[in-house]
Structure formats: C-alpha cells, structure tokens
C-alpha positions as CSV (number, residue, x, y, z in Angstrom):
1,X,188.0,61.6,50.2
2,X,185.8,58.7,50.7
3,X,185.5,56.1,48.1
4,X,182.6,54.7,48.7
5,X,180.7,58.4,48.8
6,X,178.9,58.6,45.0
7,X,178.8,62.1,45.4
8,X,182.4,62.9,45.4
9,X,184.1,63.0,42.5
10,X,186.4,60.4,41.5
11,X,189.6,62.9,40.9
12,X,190.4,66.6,40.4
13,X,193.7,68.4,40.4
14,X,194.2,72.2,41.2
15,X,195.9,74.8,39.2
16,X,197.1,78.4,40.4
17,X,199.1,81.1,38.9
18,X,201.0,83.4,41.4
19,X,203.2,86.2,40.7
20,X,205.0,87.7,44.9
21,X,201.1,87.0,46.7
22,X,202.9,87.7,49.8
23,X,204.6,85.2,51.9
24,X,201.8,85.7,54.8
25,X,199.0,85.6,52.2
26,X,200.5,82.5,50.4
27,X,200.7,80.6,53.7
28,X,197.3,81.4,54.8
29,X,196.0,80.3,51.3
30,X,198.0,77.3,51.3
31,X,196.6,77.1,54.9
32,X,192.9,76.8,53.9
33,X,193.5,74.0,51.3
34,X,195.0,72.0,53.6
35,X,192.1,72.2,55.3
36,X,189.8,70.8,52.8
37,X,187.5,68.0,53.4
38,X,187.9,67.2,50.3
39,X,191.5,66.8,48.7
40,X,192.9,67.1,45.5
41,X,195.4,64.4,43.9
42,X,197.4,67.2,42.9
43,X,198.0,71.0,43.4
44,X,200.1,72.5,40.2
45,X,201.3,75.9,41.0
46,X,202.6,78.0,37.9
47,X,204.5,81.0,39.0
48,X,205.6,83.9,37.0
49,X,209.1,84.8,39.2
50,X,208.2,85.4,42.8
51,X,210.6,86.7,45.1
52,X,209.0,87.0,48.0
53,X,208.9,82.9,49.3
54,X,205.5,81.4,47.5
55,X,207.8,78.9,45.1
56,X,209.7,77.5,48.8
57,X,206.3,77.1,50.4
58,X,204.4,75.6,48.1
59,X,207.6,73.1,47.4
60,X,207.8,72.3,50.9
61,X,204.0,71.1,50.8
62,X,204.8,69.1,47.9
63,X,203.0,70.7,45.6
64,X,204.2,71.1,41.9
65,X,205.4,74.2,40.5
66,X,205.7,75.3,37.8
67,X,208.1,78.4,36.3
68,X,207.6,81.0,33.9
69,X,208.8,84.1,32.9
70,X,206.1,87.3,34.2
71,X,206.7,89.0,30.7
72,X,204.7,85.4,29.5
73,X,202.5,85.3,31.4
74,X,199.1,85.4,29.6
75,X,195.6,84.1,31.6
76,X,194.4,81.7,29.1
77,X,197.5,80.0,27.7
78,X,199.6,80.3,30.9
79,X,196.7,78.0,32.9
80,X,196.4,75.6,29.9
81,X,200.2,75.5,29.7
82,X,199.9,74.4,33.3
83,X,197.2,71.9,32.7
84,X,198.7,70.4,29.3
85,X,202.0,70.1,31.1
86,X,200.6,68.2,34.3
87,X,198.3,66.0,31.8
88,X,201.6,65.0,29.9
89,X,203.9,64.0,33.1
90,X,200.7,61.9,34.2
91,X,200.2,60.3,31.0
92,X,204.6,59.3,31.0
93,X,203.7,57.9,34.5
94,X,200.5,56.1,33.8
95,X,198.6,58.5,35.8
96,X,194.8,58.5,35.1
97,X,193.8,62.1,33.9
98,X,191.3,64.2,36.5
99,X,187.7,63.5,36.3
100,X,187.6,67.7,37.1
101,X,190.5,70.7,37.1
102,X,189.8,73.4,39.5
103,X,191.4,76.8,38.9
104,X,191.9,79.6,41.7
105,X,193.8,82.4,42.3
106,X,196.3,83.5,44.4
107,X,194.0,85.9,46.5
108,X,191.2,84.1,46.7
109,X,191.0,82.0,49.9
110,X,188.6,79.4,50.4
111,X,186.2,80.3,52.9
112,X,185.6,76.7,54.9
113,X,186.8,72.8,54.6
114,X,183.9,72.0,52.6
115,X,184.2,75.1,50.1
116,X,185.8,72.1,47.5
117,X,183.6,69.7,48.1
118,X,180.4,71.8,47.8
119,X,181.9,73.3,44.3
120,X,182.3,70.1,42.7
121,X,179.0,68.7,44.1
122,X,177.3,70.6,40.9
123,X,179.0,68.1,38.4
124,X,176.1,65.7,40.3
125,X,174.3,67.4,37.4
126,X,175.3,65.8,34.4
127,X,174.1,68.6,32.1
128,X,177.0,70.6,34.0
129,X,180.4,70.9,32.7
130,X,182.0,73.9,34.7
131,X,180.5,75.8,37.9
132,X,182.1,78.8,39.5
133,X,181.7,79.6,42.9
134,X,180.3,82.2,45.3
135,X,183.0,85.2,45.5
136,X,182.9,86.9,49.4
137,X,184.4,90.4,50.3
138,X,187.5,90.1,52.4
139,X,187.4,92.1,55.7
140,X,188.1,95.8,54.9
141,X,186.3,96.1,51.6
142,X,185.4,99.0,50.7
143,X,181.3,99.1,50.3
144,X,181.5,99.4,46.6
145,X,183.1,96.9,46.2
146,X,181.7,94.7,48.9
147,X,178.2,95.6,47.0
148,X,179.6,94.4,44.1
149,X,180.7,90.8,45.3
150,X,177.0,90.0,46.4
151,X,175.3,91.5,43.7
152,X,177.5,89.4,41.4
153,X,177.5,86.0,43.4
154,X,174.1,86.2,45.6
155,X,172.9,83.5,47.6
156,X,171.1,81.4,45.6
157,X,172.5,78.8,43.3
158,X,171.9,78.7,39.5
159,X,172.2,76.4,36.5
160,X,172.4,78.9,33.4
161,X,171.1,77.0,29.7
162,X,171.7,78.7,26.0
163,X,168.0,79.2,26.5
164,X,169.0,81.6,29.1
165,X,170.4,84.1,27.1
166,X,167.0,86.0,26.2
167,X,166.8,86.3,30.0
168,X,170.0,86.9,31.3
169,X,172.0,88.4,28.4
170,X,175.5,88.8,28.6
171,X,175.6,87.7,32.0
172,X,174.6,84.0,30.8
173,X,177.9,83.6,30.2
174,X,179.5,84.8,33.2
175,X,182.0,82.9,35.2
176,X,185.4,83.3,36.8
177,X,188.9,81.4,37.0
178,X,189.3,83.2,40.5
179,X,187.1,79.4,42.0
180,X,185.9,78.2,38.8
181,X,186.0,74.4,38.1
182,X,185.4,72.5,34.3
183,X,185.2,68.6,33.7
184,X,188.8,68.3,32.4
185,X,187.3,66.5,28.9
186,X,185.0,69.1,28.3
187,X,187.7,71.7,28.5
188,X,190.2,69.9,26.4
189,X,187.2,69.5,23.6
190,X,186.9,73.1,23.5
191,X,190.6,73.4,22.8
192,X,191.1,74.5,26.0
193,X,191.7,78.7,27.3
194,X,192.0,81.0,24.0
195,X,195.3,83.1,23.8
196,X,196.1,86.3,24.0
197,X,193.6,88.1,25.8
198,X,194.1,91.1,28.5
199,X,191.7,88.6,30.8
200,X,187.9,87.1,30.3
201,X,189.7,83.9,29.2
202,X,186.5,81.5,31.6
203,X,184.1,84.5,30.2
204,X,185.1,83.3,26.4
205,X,185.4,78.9,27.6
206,X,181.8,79.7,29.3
207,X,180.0,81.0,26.2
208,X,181.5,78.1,24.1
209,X,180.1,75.6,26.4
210,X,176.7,76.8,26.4
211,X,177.0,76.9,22.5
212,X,177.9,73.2,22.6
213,X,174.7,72.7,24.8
214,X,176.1,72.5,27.8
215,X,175.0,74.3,31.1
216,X,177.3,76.2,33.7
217,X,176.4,75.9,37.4
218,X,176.9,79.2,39.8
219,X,177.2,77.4,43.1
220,X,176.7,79.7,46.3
221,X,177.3,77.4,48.5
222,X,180.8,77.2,47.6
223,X,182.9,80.6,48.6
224,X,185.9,82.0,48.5
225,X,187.2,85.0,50.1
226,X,188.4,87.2,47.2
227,X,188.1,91.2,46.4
228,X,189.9,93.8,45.2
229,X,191.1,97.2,47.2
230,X,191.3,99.1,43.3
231,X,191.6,102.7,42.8
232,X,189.9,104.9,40.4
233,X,193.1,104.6,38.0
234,X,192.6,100.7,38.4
235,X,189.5,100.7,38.1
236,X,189.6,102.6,34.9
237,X,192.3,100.1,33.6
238,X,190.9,97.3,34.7
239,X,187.3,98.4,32.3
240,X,189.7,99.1,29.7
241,X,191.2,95.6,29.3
242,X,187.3,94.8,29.3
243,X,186.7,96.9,26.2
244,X,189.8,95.1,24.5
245,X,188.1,91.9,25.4
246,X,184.7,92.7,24.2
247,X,186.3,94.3,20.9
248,X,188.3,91.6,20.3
249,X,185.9,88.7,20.6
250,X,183.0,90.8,18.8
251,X,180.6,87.6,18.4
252,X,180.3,87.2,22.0
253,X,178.7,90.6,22.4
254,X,176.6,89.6,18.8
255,X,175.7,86.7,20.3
256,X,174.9,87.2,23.9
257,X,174.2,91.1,24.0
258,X,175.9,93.9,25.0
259,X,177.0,94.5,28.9
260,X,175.5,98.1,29.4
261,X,172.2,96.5,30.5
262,X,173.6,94.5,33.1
263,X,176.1,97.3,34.0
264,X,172.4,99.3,34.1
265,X,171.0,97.5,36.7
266,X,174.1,96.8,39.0
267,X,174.4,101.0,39.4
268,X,170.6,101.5,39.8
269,X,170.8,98.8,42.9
270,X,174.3,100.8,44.2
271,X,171.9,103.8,44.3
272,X,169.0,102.3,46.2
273,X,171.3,101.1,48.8
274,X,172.5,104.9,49.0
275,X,169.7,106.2,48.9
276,X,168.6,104.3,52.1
277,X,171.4,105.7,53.7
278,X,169.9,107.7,56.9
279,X,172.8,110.2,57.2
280,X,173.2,113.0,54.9
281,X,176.6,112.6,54.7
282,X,177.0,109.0,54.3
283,X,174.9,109.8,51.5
284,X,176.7,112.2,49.4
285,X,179.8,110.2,50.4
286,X,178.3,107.5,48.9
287,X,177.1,109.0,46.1
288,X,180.3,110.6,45.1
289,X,181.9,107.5,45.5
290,X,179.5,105.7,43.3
291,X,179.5,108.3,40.5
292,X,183.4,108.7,40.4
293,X,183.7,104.8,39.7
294,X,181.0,105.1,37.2
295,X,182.7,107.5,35.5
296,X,186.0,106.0,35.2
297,X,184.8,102.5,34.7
298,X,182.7,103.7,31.9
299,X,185.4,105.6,30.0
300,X,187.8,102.9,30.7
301,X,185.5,100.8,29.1
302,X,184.9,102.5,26.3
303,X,188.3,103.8,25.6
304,X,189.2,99.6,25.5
305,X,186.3,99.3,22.6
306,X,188.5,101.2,20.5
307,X,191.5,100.3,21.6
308,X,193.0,99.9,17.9
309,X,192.6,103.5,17.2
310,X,195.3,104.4,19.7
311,X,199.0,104.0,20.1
312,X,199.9,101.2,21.5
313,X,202.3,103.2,23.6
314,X,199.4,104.9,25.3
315,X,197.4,101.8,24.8
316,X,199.7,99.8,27.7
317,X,199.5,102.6,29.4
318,X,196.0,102.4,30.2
319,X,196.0,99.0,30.4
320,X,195.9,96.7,33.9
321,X,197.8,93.7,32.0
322,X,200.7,95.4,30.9
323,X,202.2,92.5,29.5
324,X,199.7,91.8,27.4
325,X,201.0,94.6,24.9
326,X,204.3,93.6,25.2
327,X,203.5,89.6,23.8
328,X,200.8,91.6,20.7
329,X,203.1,95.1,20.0
C-alpha cells in the first residue's frame, strides 16, 4: 500500500472463520490474497478444528490463527471473539487499532488484485460505515443459483440510507460477512456481532447502523467468487435457520418489512428467464427446478417462523447450523 495515496485506507486487518475448507481450496484462497494490491497488516484466521491442513498453511504464511472448538462455533460471537482478541494483543504491543476489519469466508475467493482495494474505496464516503461486496457464481453453478448471485449483487453500486426502507424494504438492510467490510469504531459502538443466532449476524449489525444514521455501501466493483452447490434438503434447512432468525429478532421484520415481497420479485424474474427459454425441455426443466426450490425454501422458511412450537430434537434436525441448538437446548 502506498502512503502517500489518500484514497487507501490507512489500516485494515482481515478476519476468517474455517472449519476442513479443503487443503486445495485453502491454498487457492490464501493464493488470491496474496495477490492483493492492496495488503492487510494482518490476516487473523479463527478455525473451529480442521483436519484437513488449513491451520499448517495459513501458519506457514504467517498469518494468526486462532482455535476453537466446532461445537462453539457461533457466526456473530465467534468473529467478534476473533476481532476482540486481535484488538487486545495489539493494544499489549502498542499496536494502533485498524482504521477498517474485513470479514470473508472460507469459500469465497477474491475475484482479482484489486478486489480489496476497490471494497474499501466506499469508506471514501464518509456517510459509509460498512460495504459488502459483489458475490460471483463459481464455475459449475447451477443456473438457479447462478440467477441468484446476480440478481442479489447486480452490477451497479449502491449506497442504501434509513430513508431507503420505504423503497427497498427488508432488503435495505441486506449485507453479508462472506466480503463484507465495517469501520472497526463503528462496529465496536454497536457492541459488535449479536450472539446466538443460526446466521444473519451482518443482516442484524446492518439494520442497527442505518438506525444510528449511518449508510451501507453495496460495492460491485468489488467480487468475490462464492456460491453454494445446495440441495433441496439444504436448501430447506438453510430457509429454516432464516425463519429462526426473523422470529427471533421480530423488530427487524416490524421495522423494515417482511421478506415475502422481495422473495416475490426474485421468483417472478427466475420465471421470465424460463420462460425465454427456446427449448421445451429446458423449459419444463427449468421450471421444475424453480418450483421444487420454491417449495422447499418456502416451507423451510416457514417452519423456522415457528420454530418454538417444535421439539428441539426435530428442531436441529431441520436446521443447517446444527450447533446452534446444541449452545440454546
């Protein structure tokens, strides 16, 4: 990094949980940010018991890492662990504190040397305190699911305001840990990740910052590479955490409106794009497809908004996050 370019920031550290990514995978994401442009002053890695080589590689590019037990793991307090931890041996060593943290995950790979760079260029923005960036298919994903990824992160760039909300809904507050960056004190004022969620832990730290009166900052021309080859089963469980999320945090649905209407619009664009579809049989394929994933998502869903009602045997069960109902029985 150049210190005499304004527009870089003046430090940011990276955080990344990983449970057994692969040993191939690891290497290749490790790969692409070493290939940055832009560098961070330091990589913490918290790892949840790999076996399969991540904790060896990522020691022998002298990057911190961090241990934890998987059956602890939890998305919002196991990434602010990380960070409080790292903000505590810096403070022992006189280390100045990150200007910005960046959080990604294990499979999401950045997409070019400037993917870093371009990601922290929306904090030129005062109003900003966290952007997420563009999310890209990996090669071999499926079309849903390639859909998906660009109707959720398209190609333009967006700041998102409170005032927002009338327009955008629930989806105002939509962000993602998977290349998601904060300014560390804005974070920390917040009282950093909530606790003992099944996931949506950036969904919850997004809404509070627009309810401070601060803005978030989608910012396309940052990517990763990051998608998911799910089944209908995890596809199902995957909506039910969802529904657990929603019902537990019940203000965020009061206060930004309910998901259904963006859900709406995301299945009506999936069936324009089969409907274009100039073979028959691509088309009832596709169609099939699209209705099957409905279905399960929408009963996962559901099922999740009334989660209490059920055992919490059969609640685990259904669940993606399995450990989730073993730290809340």
């Amino acid at each position: 990094m150049l210190a005499n370019d304004q527009s870089q920031p003046q430090s940011f550290w990276v955080i990344v949980p990983t449970y057994n990514p692969g040993k191939d995978e690891w290497a290749q994401w490790l790969r692409a940010l070493k290939a940055q442009v832009c560098q961070p002053q330091k990589v913490i890695v918290v790892d949840s018991g790999s076996v399969d080589g991540t904790k060896t590689l990522t020691k022998e590019e002298g990057h911190s890492c961090l241990e934890i037990n998987a059956k602890d793991f939890d998305h919002g307090g196991t990434r602010q662990w990380a960070l409080n931890k790292a903000l505590e041996a810096a403070a022992k060593t006189q280390e100045n504190s990150p200007e910005y943290v960046v959080f990604l995950t294990q499979d999401a790979i950045l997409s070019e040397p400037s993917a870093l760079k371009n990601l922290l260029l929306a904090f030129d923005n005062p109003s900003v305190s966290a952007a997420y960036g563009r999310q890209l298919p990996k090669s071999g994903a499926n079309w849903l699911e390639a859909f998906t990824r660009h109707f959720n992160y398209p190609e333009q760039s967006q700041t998102v305001s409170l005032a927002d909300r009338e327009k955008l809904g629930l989806k105002a507050c939509f962000f993602s840990n998977a290349f998601g960056a904060y300014r560390t004190q804005a974070l920390l004022a917040q009282g950093g990740f909530s606790i003992g969620l099944p996931l949506g832990e950036d969904t919850l730290m997004a809404a509070k910052l627009l309810l401070s009166g601060q803005s978030l900052q989608y910012q396309a021309q940052a990517a990763v590479y990051h998608s998911h080859h799910y089944n209908v089963l995890q596809d199902f469980q995957r909506m039910f955490d969802t529904g657990v999320f929603h019902a537990q945090n019940k203000w965020l649905i009061q206060t930004f409106g309910k998901p259904e209407a963006e859900g709406m619009r995301l299945v009506q664009s999936q069936w324009q794009y089969v409907w274009r579809q100039k073979n028959t049989l691509h088309l009832i394929w596709g169609a099939v497809q699209m209705l099957t994933t409905l279905g399960f998502k929408w009963c996962g869903y559901k099922i999740g908004t009334i989660h209490r009602l059920l055992p919490k045997r059969l609640s685990r069960y259904l669940s993606m996050y399995k450990s989730f109902w073993q730290q809340h029985p």
